[in-house]
C-alpha positions as CSV (number, residue, x, y, z in Angstrom):
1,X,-8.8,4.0,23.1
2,X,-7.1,0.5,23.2
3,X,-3.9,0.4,25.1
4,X,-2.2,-3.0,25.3
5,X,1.1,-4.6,25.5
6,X,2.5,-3.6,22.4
7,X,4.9,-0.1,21.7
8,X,3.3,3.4,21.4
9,X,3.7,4.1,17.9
10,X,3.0,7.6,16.1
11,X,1.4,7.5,12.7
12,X,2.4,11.1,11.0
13,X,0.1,11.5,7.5
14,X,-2.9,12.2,5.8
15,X,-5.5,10.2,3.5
16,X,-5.3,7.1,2.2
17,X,-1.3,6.9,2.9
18,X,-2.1,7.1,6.9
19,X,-5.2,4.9,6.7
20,X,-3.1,2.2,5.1
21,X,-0.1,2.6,7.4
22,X,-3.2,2.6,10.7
23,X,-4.5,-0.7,9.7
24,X,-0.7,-2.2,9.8
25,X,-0.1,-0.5,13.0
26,X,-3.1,-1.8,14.6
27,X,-1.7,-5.2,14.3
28,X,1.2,-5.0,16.2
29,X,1.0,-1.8,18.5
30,X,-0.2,-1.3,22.1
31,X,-1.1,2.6,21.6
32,X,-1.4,4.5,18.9
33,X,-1.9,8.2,18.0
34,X,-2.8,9.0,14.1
35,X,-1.1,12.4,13.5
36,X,-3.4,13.8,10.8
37,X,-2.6,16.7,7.8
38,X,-5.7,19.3,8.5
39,X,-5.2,21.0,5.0
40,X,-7.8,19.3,2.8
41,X,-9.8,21.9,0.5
42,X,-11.6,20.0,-2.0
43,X,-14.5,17.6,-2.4
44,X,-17.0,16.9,0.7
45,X,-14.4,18.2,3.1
46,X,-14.1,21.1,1.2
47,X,-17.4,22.4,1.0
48,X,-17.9,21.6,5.2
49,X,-14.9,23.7,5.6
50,X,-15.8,26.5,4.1
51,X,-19.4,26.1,5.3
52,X,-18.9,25.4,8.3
53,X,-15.6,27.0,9.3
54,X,-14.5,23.6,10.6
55,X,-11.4,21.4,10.3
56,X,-11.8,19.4,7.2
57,X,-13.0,15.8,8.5
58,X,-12.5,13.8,5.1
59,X,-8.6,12.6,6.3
60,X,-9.9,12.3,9.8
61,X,-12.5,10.1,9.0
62,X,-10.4,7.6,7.0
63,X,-8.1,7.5,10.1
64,X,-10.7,6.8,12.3
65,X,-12.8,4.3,9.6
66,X,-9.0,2.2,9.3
67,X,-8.7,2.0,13.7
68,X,-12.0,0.4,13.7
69,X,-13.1,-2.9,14.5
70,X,-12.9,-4.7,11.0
71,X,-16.4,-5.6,9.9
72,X,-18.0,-2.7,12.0
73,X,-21.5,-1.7,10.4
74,X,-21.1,2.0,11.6
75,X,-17.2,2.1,10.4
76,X,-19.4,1.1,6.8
77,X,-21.9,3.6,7.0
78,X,-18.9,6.5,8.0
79,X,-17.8,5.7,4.1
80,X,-21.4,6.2,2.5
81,X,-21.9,8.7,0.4
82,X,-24.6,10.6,-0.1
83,X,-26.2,10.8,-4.0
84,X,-29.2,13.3,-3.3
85,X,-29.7,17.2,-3.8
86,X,-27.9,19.7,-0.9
87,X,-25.7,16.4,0.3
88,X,-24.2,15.0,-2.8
89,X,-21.0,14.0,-2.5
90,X,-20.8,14.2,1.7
91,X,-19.6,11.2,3.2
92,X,-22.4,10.3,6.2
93,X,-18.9,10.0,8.7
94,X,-17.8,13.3,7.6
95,X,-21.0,15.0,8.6
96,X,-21.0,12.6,12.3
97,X,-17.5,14.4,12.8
98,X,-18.9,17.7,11.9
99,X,-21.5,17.6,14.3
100,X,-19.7,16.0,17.2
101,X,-17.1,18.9,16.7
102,X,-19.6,21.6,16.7
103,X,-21.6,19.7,19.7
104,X,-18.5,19.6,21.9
105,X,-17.2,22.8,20.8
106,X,-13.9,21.0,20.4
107,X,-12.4,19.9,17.5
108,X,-10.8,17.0,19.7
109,X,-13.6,15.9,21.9
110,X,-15.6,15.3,18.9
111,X,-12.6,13.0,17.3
112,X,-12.4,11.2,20.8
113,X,-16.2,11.0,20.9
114,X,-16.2,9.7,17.0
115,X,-13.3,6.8,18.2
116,X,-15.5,6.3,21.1
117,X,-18.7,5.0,18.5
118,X,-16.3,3.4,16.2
119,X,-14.7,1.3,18.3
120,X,-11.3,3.0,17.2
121,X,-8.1,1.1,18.8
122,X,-6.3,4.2,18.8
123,X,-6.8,8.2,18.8
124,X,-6.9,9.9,15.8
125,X,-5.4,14.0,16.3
126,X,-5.6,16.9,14.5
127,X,-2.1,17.9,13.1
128,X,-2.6,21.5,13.8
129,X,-5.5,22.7,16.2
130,X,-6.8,25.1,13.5
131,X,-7.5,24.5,9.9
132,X,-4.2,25.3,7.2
133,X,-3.9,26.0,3.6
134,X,-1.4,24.4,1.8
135,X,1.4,26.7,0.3
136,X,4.3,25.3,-1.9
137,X,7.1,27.0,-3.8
138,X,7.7,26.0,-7.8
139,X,9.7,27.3,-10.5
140,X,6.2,28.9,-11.6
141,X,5.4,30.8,-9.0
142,X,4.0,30.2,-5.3
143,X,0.6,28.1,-5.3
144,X,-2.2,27.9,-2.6
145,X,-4.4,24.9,-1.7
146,X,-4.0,21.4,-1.7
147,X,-6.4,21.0,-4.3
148,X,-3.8,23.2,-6.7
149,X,-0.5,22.0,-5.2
150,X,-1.8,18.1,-6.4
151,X,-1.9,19.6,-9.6
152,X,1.6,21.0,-9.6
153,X,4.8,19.7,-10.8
154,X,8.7,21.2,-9.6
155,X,7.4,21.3,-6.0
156,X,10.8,23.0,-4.0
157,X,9.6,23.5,-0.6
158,X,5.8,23.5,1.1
159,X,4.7,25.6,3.9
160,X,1.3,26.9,5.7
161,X,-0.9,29.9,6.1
162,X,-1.3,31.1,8.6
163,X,2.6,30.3,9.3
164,X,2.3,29.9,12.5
165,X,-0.4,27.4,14.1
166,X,-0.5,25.8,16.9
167,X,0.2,22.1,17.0
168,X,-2.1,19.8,18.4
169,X,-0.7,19.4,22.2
170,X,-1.5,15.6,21.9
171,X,0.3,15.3,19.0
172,X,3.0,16.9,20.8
173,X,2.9,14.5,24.1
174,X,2.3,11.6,21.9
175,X,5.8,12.1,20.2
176,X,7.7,12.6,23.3
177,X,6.3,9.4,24.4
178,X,6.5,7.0,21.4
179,X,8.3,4.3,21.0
180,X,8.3,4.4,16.8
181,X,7.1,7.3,14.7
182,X,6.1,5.9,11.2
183,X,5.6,8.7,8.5
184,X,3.6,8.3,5.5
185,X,3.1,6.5,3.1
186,X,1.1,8.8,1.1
187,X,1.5,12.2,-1.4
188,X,4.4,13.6,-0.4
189,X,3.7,16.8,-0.5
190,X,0.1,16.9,0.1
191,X,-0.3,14.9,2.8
192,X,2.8,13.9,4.5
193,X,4.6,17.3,4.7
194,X,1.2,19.0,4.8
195,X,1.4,17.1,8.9
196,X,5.0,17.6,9.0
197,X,5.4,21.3,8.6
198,X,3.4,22.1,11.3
199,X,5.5,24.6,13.4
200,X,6.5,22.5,16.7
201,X,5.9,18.9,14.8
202,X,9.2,18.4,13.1
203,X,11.1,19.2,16.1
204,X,9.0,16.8,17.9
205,X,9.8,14.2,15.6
206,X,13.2,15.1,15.7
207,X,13.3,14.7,19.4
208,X,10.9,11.3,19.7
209,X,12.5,8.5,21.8
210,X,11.0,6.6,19.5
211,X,12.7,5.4,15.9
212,X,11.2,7.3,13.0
213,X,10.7,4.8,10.0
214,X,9.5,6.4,6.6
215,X,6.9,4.3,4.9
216,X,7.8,4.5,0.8
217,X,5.1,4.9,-1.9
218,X,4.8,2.3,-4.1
219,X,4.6,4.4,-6.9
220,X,5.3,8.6,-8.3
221,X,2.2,11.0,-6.8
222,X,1.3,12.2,-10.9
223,X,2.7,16.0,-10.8
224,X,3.7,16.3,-7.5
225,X,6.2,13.9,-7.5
226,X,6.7,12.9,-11.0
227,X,10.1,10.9,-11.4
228,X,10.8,11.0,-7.6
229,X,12.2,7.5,-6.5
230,X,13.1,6.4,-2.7
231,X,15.8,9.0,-2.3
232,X,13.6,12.2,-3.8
233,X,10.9,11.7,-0.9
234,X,13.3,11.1,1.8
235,X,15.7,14.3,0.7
236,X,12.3,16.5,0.4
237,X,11.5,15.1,4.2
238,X,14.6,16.1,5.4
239,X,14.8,19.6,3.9
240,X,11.6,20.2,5.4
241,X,13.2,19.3,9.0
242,X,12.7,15.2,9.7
243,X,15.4,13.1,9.1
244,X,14.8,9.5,9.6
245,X,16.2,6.7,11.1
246,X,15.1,3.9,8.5
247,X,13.0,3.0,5.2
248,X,10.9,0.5,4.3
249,X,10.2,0.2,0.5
250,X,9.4,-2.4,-2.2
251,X,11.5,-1.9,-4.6
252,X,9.8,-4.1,-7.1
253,X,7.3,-1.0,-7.3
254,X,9.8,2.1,-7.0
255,X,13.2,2.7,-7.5
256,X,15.6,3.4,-4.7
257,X,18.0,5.7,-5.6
258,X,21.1,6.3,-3.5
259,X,20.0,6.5,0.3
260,X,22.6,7.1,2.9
261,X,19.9,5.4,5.7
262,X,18.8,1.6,6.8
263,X,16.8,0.6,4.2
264,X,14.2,-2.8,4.6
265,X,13.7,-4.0,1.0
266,X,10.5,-5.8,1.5
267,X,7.3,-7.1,-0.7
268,X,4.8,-4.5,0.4
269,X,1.9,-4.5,-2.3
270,X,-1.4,-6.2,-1.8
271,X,-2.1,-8.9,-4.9
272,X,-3.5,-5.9,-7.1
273,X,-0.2,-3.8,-6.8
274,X,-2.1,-0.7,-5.6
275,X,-2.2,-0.4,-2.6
276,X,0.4,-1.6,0.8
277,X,-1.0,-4.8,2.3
278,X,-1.3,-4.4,6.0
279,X,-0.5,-7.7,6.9
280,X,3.4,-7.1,5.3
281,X,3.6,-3.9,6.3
282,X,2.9,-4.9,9.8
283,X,5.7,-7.6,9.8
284,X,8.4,-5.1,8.4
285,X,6.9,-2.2,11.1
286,X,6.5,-4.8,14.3
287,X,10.6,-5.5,13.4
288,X,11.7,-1.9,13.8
289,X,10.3,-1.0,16.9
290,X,13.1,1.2,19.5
């Protein structure tokens, strides 16, 4: 893992949110620790999860794909996937992680080992050191997997089963150590507070020397956060535990709403409008470090 003159910063997430916020980070940090959601249940990861009673490696393997050396063949072949028989649908990097893991006989070593072939400026951790489900709280009922809670609208409040794992111990140093914790962007349920409710992980972003900067979508999650602007995400974040210091949105994508935090009102969308452009996001990020 690099380490260079720049901050530690702390990159708390999952899926494509974390990868985009990891390829900012990169440009501008001396450390850096991806926090990473473990509570993926559908597609490729899925079906290696249940298989192979493993943590899911799909969001692990973007993380690790977005810290590595930009034109990196192997970082390329990590994203293939496969279109024949028994492996259709399995990304070749999430079967790599799923091997290392069961190799090693730690989840961890064979993420370190992974960063280690990529290239990867920075280490890429398990959220919690066993895999979750998903659990969240509607006005219909309680519902169970990610896979369902993405398809559910009225979210109140998300937790885990079991309730009680462990956190990742270098998740846990990282925090106490970092010198800017930077949370999502990404589904806000889903992904973000699917990392954050980890028993052990809010408090440890609560206590971070370092600032904790929320990263806003640039647009609603379809039913999980339908109608949600600025101010929906970051109330949901805190009744889940993590207040934050600042926010960093684009408000010519997503509303506002009445915020009683810092905000940066900054262009953050790449040409196309879907996606954050790293480059932006790096400048607005680089300036809120301590």
């Amino acid at each position: 893992m690099r380490k260079g003159p720049g901050p530690r910063v702390v990159a708390v997430g999952g899926g494509h949110g974390l990868a985009a916020t990891l390829r900012a980070v990169r440009l501008y940090a001396g450390e850096i620790t991806a926090v990473v959601s473990v509570a993926d249940d559908g597609g490729s990861s899925g079906r290696l999860r249940r298989q192979l009673n493993i943590m899911p490696p799909g969001d692990l393997r973007k993380c690790l794909v977005a810290l590595s050396e930009e034109g990196s063949p192997l970082a390329a072949a990590f994203e293939q996937r496969f279109e024949a028989e028994e492996l259709v649908g399995h990304a070749l990097g999430n079967l790599v992680i799923a091997g290392l893991m069961g190799a090693l006989g730690d989840p961890q070593k064979g993420l370190d080992e992974a960063a280690r072939l990529l290239g990867a400026s920075g280490r890429v951790v398990p959220a919690a050191s066993e895999p979750v489900v998903l659990k969240a709280e509607s006005p219909t009922g309680e519902i169970q997997g990610q896979t369902e809670v993405m398809r559910t609208a009225h979210i109140r409040r998300v937790s885990l089963v079991p309730g009680d794992p462990p956190a990742s111990p270098v998740a846990l140093h990282a925090l106490g150590h970092a010198a800017q914790v930077v949370i999502g962007p990404g589904s806000l349920f889903t992904s973000v507070l699917a990392a954050v409710v980890v028993p052990g992980l809010a408090e440890a972003i609560r206590r971070s020397p370092g600032r904790r900067v929320y990263v806003a979508n640039l647009r609603p999650e379809g039913k999980e956060t339908a109608g949600f602007d600025v101010a929906d995400h970051v109330a949901a974040l805190a009744a889940h535990g993590v207040e934050v210091d600042v926010v960093v949105a684009d408000p010519a994508f997503i509303a506002l709403g009445t915020l009683d935090v810092e905000v940066v009102e900054v262009p953050l969308a790449k040409a196309n409008g879907l996606a954050h452009d790293p480059t932006r996001l790096a400048a607005a990020l680089g300036r809120l470090v301590g």
